[in-house]
C-alpha positions in Angstrom: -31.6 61.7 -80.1 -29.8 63.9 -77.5 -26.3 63.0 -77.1 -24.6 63.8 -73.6 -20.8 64.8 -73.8 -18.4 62.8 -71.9 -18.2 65.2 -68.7 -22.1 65.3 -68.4 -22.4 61.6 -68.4 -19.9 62.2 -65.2 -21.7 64.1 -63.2 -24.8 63.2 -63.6 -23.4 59.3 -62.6 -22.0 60.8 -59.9 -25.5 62.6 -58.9 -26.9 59.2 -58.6 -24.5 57.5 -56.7 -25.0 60.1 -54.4 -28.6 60.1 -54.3 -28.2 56.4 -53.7 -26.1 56.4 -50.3 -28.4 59.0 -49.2 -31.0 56.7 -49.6 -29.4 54.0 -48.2 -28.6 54.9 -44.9 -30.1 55.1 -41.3 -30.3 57.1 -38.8 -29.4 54.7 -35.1 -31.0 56.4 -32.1 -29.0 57.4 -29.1 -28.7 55.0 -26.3 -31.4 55.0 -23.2 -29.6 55.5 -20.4 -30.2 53.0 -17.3 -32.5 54.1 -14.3 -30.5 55.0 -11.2 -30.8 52.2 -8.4 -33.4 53.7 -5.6 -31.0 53.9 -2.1 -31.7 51.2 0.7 -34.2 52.2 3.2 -32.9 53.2 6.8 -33.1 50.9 8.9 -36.7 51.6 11.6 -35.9 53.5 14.8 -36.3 51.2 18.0 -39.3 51.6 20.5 -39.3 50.9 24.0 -41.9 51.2 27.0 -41.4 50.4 30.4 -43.7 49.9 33.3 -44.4 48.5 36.9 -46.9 46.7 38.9 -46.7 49.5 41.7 -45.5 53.2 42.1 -45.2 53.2 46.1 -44.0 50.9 48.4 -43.1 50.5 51.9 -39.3 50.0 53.0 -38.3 46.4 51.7 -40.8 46.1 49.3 -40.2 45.1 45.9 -41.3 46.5 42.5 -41.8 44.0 38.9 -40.4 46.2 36.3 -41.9 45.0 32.4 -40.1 46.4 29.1 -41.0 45.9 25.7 -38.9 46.9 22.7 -38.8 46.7 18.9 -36.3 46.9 16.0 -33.7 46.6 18.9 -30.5 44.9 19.7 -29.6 45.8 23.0 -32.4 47.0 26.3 -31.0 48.4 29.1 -32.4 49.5 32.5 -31.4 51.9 34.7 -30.3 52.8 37.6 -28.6 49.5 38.7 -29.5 47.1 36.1 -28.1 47.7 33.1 -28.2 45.5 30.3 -31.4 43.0 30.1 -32.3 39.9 27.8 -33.9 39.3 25.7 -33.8 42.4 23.9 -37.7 42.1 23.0 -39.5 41.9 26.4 -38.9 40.6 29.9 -39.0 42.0 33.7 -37.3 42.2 36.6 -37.7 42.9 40.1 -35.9 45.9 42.2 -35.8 46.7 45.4 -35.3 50.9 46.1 -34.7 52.1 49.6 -35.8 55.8 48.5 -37.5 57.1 46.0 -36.0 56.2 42.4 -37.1 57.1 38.9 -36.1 54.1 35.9 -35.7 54.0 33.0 -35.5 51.8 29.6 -33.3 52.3 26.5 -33.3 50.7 23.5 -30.5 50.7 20.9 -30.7 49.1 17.3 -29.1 49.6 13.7 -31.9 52.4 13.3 -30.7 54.8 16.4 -31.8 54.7 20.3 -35.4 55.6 22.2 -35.6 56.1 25.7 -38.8 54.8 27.4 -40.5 57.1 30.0 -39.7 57.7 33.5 -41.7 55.2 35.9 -40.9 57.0 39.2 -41.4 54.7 42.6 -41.4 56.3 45.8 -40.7 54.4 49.2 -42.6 54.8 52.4 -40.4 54.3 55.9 -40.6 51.3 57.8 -42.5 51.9 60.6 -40.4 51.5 63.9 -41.5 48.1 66.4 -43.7 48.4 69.2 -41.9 48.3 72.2 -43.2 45.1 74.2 -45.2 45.6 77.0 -43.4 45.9 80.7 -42.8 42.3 82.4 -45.1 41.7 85.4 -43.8 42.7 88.8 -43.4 39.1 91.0 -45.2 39.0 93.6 -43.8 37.4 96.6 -45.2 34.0 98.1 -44.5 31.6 100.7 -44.8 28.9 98.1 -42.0 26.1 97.6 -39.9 27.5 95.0 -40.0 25.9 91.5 -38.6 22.7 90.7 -35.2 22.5 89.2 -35.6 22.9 85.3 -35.3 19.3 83.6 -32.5 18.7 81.6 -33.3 19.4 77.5 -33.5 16.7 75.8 -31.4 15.6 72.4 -34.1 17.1 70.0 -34.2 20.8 71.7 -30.0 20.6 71.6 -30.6 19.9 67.9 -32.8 23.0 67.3 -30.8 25.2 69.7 -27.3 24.5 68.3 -28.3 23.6 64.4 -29.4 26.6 63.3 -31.1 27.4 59.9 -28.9 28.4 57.1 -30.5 32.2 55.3 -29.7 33.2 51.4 -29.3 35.7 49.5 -32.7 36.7 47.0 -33.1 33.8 43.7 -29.6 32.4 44.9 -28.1 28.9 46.7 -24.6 30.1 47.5 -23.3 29.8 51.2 -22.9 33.4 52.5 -19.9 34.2 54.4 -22.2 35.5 57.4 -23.6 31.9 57.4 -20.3 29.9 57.5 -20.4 30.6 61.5 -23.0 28.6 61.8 -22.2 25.0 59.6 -19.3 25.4 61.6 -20.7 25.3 65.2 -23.2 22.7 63.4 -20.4 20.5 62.1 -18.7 19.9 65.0 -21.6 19.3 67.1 -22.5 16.4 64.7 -18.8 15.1 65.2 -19.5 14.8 68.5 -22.9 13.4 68.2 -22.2 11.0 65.1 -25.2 9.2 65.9 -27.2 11.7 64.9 -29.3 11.6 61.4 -31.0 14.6 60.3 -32.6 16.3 57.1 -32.2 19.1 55.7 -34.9 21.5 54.1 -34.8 23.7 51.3 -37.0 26.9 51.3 -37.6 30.0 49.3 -39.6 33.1 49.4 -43.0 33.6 47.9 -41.9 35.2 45.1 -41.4 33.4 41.9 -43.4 30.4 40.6 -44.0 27.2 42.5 -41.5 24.9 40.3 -38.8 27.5 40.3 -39.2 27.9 44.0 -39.3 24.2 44.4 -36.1 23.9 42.9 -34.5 26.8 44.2 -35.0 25.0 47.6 -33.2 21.7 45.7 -30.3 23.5 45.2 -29.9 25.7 48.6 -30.3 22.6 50.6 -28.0 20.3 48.3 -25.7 23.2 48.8 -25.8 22.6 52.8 -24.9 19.3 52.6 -22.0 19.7 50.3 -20.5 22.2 53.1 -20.9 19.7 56.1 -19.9 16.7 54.0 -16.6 18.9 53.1 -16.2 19.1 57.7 -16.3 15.4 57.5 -19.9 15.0 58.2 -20.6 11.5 56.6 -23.7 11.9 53.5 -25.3 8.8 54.6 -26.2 10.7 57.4 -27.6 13.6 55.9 -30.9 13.3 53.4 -32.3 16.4 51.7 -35.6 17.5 50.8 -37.3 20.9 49.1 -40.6 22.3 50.2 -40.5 25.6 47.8 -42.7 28.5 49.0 -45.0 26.4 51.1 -43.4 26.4 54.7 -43.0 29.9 54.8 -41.4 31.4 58.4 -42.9 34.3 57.9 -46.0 35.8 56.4 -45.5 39.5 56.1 -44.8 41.0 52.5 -41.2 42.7 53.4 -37.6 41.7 52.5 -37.1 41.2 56.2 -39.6 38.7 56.4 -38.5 37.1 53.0 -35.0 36.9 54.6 -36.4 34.5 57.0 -38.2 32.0 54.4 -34.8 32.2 52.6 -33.1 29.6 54.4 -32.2 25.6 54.5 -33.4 24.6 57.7 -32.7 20.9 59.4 -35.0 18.2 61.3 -33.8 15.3 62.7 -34.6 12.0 61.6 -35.7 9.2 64.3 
């Protein structure tokens, strides 16, 4: 039998304590690191277009401007309109004396686009004709004409109550007009008998409702003037008949002027 000294028997104990750790152990892998979180995406860059019904007009014309935008907050039109709503689509209607070129810009989180010029150009009115010469009289032997009758209550109405004009899609009393409810207030005060109605009317643009109430207000307007000279309400009624008594039938803002108005009628 082979006998192993005291120092051997050491080491080689030591050897196999060794060899057993060794064994023993294990090997931990390094950490995976986390993906990186991707940026937000920008936000999209706003669009914008902008046409009209018509490029050239005559003087007093209008045009219908239409936009239509995306991915934007705020529209605005220019020259002289500025800021529109919505900020998605809608139009509006100008009126250039000369010739004008407009455009649309659109601004959102994602920047600003500018739509492309829509240019209108504007004829001249043409001037009146000059009406034709009066005839010369001709000299008679006849009687001369009887004297001219005195007018009568309902042509004193018309001559002295005249009709009342506003301003394009609005019912406020202009200061120009104010003249007039006041020569037609205190004729009524001295006529109190006198009942009479008065008539809303708008120009042919817009729709027929709108326009039928446009006239509501304009006329209800009137009658809150003369009722504020003393004029009593329960003489006054009021009535709106839109677009469909026009005064005038020519396509110019002279002749939409006229069919602007709250006219009166009286009542029996």
């Amino acid at each position: 039998m082979i006998r192993l000294s005291l120092k051997s028997t050491a080491i080689l104990a030591a050897l196999v304590l060794t060899l057993a750790s060794v064994g023993c152990s294990k090997r931990v892998p390094p950490p995976v690191a986390a993906p990186p979180i991707p940026p937000p995406p920008p936000p999209p860059t706003p669009t914008v277009t902008l046409t009209a019904d018509r490029t050239a007009i005559n003087a007093g014309q209008a045009v219908t401007l239409s936009y239509t935008a995306t991915n934007a907050a705020t529209v605005t039109i220019q020259p002289g309109i500025g800021a529109v709503q919505p900020a998605t689509n809608g139009t509006r209607q100008v009126n250039p004396t000369a010739l004008t070129t407009y455009t649309a810009t659109a601004t959102g989180p994602g920047g600003t686009a500018t739509s492309a010029g829509i240019t209108v150009s504007v004829a001249a009115a043409q001037p009146p004709q000059p009406p034709p010469p009066a005839p010369t009289p001709v000299a008679t032997n006849t009687a001369p004409p009887p004297r001219p009758a005195t007018p009568t209550l309902d042509e004193i109405f018309r001559q002295t109550i005249l009709p009342i004009l506003f301003d394009y899609d609005k019912a406020t009393i202009r200061a120009d007009q104010e003249s007039k409810l006041l020569n037609a207030a205190a004729w009524l005060k001295m006529n109190a008998a006198v009942r009479f109605s008065i008539e809303g009317h708008a120009d042919e643009r817009g729709s027929q409702e709108y326009n039928i109430a446009l006239g509501d207000e304009r006329a209800a307007a009137v009658k809150k003037y003369l009722t504020g000279q003393g004029i009593a309400d329960a003489r006054m009624n009021t009535v709106s008949y839109g677009e469909e008594r026009p005064a005038c039938r020519v396509e110019s803002e002279a002749c939409w002027q006229e069919n602007r108005r709250a006219s009166f009628a009286r009542l029996p």
